[in-house]
MIVEX-74417 format. One record per residue (C-alpha): residue number from 1; residue in one letter; x, y, z. Coordinates in nm, 4 decimals. Each point is the difference from the previous one (the first is absolute). Last residue first. Layout:
N
REC  num  residuo        c1        c2        c3
REC  NUM        a         X         Y         Z
...
END
This chain:
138
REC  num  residuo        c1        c2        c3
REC  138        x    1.9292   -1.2999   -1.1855
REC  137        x   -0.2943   -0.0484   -0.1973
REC  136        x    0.1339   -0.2707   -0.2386
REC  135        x    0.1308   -0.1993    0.2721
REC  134        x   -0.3771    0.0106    0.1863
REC  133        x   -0.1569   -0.1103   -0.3266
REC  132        x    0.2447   -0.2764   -0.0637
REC  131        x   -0.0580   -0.1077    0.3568
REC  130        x   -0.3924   -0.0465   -0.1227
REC  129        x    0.0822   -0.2207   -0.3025
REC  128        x    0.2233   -0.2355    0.1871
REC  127        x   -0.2044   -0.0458    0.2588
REC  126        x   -0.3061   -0.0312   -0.2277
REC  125        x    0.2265   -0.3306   -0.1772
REC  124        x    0.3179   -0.0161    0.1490
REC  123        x    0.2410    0.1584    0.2016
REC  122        x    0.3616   -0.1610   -0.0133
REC  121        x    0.2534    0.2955    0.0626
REC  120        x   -0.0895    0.3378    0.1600
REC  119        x    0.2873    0.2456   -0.0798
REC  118        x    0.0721    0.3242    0.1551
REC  117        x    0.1017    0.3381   -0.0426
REC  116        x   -0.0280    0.0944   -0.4058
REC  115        x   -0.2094   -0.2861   -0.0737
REC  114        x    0.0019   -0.3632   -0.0879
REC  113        x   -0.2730   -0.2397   -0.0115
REC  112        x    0.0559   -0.3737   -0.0045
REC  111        x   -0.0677   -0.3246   -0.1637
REC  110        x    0.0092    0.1296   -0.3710
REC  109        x    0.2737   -0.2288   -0.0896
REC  108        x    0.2417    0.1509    0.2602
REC  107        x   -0.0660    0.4030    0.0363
REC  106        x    0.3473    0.1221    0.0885
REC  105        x   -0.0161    0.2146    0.3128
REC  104        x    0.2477   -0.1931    0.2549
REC  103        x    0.2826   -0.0301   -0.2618
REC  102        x   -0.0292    0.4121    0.0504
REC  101        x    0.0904   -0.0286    0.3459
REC  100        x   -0.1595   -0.0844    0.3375
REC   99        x    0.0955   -0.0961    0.3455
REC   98        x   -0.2042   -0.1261    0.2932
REC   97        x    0.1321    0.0186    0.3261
REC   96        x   -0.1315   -0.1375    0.3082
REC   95        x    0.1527    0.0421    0.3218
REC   94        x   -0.0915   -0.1875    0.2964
REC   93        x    0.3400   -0.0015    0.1669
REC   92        x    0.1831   -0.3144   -0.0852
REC   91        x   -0.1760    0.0689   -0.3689
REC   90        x    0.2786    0.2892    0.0379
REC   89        x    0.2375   -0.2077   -0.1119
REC   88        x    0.0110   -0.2012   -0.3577
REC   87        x   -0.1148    0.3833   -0.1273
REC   86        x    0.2698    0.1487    0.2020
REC   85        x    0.2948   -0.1606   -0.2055
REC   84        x   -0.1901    0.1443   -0.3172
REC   83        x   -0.0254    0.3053    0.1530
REC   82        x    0.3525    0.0602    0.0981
REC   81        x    0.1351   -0.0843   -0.3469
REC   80        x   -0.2751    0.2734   -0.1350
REC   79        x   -0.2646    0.0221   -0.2161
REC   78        x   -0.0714    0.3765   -0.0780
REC   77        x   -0.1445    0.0774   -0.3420
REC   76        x   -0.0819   -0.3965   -0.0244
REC   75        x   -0.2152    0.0353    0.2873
REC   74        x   -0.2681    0.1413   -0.2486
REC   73        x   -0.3249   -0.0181    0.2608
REC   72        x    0.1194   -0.1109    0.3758
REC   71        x   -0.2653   -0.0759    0.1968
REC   70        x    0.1223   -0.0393    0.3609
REC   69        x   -0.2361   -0.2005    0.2492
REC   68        x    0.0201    0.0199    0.4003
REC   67        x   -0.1484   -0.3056    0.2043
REC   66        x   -0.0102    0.1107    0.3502
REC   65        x    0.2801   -0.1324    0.2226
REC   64        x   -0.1584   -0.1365    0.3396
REC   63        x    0.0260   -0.3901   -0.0277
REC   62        x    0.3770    0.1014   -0.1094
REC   61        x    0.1226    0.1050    0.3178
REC   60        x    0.0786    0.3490   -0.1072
REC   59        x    0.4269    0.1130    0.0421
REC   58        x    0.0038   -0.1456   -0.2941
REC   57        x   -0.2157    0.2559   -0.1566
REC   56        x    0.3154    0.1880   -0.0872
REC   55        x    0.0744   -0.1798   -0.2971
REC   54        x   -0.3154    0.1152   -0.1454
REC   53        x    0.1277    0.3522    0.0206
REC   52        x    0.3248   -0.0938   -0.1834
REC   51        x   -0.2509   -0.1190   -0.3159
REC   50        x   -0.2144    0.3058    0.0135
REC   49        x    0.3280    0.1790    0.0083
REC   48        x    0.1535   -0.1749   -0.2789
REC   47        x   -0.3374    0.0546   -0.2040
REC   46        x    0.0555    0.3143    0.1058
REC   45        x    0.3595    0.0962   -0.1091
REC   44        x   -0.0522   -0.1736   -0.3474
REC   43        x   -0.3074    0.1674   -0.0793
REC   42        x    0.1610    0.3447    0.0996
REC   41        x    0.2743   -0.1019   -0.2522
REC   40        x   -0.1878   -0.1384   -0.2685
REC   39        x   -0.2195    0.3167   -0.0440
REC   38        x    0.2230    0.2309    0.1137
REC   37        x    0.2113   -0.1562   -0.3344
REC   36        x   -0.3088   -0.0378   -0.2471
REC   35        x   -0.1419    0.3695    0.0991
REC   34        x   -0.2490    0.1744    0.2580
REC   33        x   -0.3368   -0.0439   -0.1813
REC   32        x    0.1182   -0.1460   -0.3477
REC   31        x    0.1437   -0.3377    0.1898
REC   30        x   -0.3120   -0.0179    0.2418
REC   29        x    0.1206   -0.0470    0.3461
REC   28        x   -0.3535    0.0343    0.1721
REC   27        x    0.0437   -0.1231    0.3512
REC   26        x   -0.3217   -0.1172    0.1818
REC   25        x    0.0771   -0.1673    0.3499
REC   24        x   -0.3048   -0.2016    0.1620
REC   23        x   -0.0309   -0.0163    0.4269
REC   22        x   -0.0468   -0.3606    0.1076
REC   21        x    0.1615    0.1479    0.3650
REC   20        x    0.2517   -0.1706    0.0030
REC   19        x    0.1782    0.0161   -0.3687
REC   18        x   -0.1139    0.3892    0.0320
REC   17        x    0.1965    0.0239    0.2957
REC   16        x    0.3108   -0.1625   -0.0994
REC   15        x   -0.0177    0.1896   -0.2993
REC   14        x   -0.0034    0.3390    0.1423
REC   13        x    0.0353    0.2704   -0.2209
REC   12        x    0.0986    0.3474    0.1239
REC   11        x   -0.2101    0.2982   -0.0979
REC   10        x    0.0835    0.2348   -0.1730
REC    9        x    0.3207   -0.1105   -0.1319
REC    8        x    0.3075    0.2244   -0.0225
REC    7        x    0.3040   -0.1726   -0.0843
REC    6        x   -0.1488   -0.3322   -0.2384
REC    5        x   -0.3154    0.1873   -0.1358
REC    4        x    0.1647    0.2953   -0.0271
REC    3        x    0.2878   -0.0764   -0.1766
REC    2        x   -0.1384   -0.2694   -0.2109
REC    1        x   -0.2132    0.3344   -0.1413
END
């Protein structure tokens, strides 16, 4: 399966251009869908190509770079040197990225809600109530 994915794509993927053009990238990685090693590898290899992409928006004055966001869900599996000397970086070209791991999903004296694939922390009273609702359903 790496194989194919990393030899024979079907279509090529262009981070540049999805940075630019506001564009949103989905990749599923899951652990028990394509294994723990693919799993860290290919998350490893884009993250570092998300992060190399960014580095090519110097050649954008920045008044003109778009704001591009990376949500990173259990960057634990693949945190690497080169990302955490990105992180400190690419702010330089208006990219955001937000990182989570299982520290991330603990429910703190009953001030958050966790679930499976995101984590909503300080709701209270209805709010809190209703978000429940919408975790639960998920």
């Amino acid at each position: 399966m790496l194989d194919r994915m990393l030899t024979a794509p079907k279509q090529e993927l262009r981070i540049r251009q999805i940075m630019d053009k506001g564009q949103v990238l989905v990749a599923n990685l899951a652990k028990g869908r394509i294994g723990d090693d693919s799993s860290s590898l290919l998350g490893g290899l884009l993250v570092t190509t998300i992060g190399l992409a960014a580095y090519t928006r110097a050649d954008t004055s920045p008044d003109k770079r778009r704001d591009f966001f990376v949500y990173v869900d259990e960057v634990q599996s693949f945190a690497t040197l080169a990302l955490a000397n990105m992180l400190s970086e690419l702010r330089k070209y208006r990219v955001g990225f937000k990182q989570s791991d299982l520290r991330g999903f603990r429910n703190v004296r009953g001030k958050g809600a966790a679930c499976g694939r995101g984590f909503a922390p300080l709701a209270e009273g209805p709010q809190r109530q209703r978000l429940r609702q919408l975790l639960h359903s998920i």
